[in-house]
N, C-alpha and C positions, 0 to 999 in steps of 0.2 A: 343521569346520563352524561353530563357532563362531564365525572370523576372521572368516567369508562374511559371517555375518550382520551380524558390526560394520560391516563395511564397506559394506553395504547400508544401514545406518540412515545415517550420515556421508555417505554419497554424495547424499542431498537438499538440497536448497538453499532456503535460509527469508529472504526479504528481511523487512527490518526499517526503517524510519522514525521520527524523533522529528519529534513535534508542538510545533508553537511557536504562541500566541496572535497577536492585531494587534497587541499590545506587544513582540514579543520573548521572552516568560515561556514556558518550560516547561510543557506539559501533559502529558507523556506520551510514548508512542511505538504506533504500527502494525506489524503481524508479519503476513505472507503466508505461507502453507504453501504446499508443491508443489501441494497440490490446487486452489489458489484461494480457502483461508476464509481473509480479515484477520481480525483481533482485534485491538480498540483498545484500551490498557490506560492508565490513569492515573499520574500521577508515583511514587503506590507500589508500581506493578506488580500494580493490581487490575482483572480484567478489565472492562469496562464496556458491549462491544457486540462481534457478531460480524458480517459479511455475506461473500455471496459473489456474484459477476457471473458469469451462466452464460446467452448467447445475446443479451445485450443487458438482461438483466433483474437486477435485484439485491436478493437476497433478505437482511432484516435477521432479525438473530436477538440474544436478552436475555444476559447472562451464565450462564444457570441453563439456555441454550439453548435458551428457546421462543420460536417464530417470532414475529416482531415485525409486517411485514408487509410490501411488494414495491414498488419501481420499477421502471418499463420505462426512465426519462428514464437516458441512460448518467452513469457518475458516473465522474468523472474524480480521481486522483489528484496533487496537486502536486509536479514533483521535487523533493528536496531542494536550494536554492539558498541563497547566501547572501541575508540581508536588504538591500533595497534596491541591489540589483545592478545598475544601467540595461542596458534591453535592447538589441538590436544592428538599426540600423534595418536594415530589406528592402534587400536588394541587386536592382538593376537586372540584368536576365535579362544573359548573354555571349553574342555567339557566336564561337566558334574559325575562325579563317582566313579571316579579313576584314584 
């Protein structure tokens, strides 16, 4: 029984992000749970803010986890990309068997 359970904790999956300034500098990283909470934590791995997006709304929360207070406006996350990447201009629609 005890395998089961290891294998149940290990079987979640926790995306993680580093945060980088408008210089380039290190701030940090973001950690998602299965469940949907991030938690932003600072370069020494000290927690600093929580939220979660559930229907369009996103609720913040303090490190000490009392609620901070709510957006409806959606909040968008940036991929991780390289800095200064140029992007790929729009391609002109095709159509097949012409």
């Amino acid at each position: 029984m005890k395998v089961g359970i290891c294998l149940l904790l290990f079987s979640s999956t926790i995306f993680a992000q580093a945060l980088y300034g408008p210089q380039g500098q290190y701030l940090g990283y973001s950690q998602t749970s299965p469940s949907g909470v991030t938690n932003v934590y600072t370069t020494s791995g000290q927690n600093v803010q929580s939220y979660q997006t559930d229907n369009g709304q996103t609720n913040f929360y303090s490190p000490q986890s009392q609620y901070q207070g709510t957006s409806t406006t959606p909040i968008y996350s940036q991929p991780n990309t390289t800095i200064n990447t140029p992007r790929q201009a729009p391609q002109a629609p095709s159509v097949k068997g012409w």
